[in-house]
C-alpha positions as CSV (number, residue, x, y, z in Angstrom):
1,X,0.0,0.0,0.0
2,X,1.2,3.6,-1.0
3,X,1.3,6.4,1.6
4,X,0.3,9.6,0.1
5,X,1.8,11.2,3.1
6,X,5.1,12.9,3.0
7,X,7.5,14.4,5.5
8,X,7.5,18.4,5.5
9,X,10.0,20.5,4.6
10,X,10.7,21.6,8.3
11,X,10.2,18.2,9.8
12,X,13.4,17.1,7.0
13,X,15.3,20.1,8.0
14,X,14.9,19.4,12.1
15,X,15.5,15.8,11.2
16,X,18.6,16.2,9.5
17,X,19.7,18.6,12.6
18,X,18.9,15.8,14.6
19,X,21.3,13.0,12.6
20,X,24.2,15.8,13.1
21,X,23.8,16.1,16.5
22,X,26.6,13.5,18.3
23,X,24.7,14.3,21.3
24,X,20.8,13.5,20.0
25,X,19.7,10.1,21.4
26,X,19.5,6.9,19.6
27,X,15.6,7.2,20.0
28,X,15.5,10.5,18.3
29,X,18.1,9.4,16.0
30,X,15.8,6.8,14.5
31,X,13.1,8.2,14.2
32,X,14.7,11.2,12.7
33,X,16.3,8.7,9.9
34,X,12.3,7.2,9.2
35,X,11.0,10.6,8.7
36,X,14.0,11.9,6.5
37,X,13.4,8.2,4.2
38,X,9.7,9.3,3.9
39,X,10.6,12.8,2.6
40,X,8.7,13.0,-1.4
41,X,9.2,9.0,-1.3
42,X,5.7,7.2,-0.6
43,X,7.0,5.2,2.5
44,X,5.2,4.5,5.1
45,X,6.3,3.8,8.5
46,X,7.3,0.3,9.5
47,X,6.0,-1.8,12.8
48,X,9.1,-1.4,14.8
49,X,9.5,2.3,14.2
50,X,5.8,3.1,15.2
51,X,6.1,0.9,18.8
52,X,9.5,3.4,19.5
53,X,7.2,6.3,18.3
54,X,4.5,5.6,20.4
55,X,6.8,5.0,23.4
56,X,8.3,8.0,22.8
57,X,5.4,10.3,22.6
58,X,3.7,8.6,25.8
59,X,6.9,9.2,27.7
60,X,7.6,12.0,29.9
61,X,11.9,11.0,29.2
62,X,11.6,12.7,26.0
63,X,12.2,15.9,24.1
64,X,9.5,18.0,22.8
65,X,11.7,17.8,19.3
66,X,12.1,13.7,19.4
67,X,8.2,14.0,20.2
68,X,7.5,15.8,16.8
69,X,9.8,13.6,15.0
70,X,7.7,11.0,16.5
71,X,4.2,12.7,15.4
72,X,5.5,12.6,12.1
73,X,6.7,9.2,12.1
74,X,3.2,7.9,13.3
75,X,1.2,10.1,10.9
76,X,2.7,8.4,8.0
77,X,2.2,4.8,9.5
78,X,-0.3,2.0,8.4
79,X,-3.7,2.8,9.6
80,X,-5.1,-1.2,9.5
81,X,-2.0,-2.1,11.8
């Protein structure tokens, strides 16, 4: 199935910010790397990364900037899963 969702412009850009950073988390790390392979591509998001999303955005150990990384992530996931 094809996801007509795409990652935004500023989603990409504070993604790629996130990659660069040797301090960013592993957490926020991949999930930056999901939304930066979903940028114009038709991807959706795969099992594995949506469980760390959800953890992530349910958990108070987290960044507000991992937790929009994670939004993103989960907007462009499977619906039927």
């Amino acid at each position: 199935m094809t996801n007509k969702k795409s990652t935004s412009s500023n989603i990409a850009k504070h993604a790629a910010q996130v990659l660069s950073d040797p301090y960013a988390s592993s957490i926020a790390k991949t999930l930056a790397g999901s939304a930066l392979s979903q940028v114009n591509k038709g991807h959706q998001t795969g099992s594995k990364v949506e469980d760390i999303a959800s953890k992530a955005l349910s958990s108070s150990k987290y960044s507000n900037e991992t937790k929009v990384l994670a939004a993103s992530v989960l907007s462009q996931s499977n619906k039927g899963r």
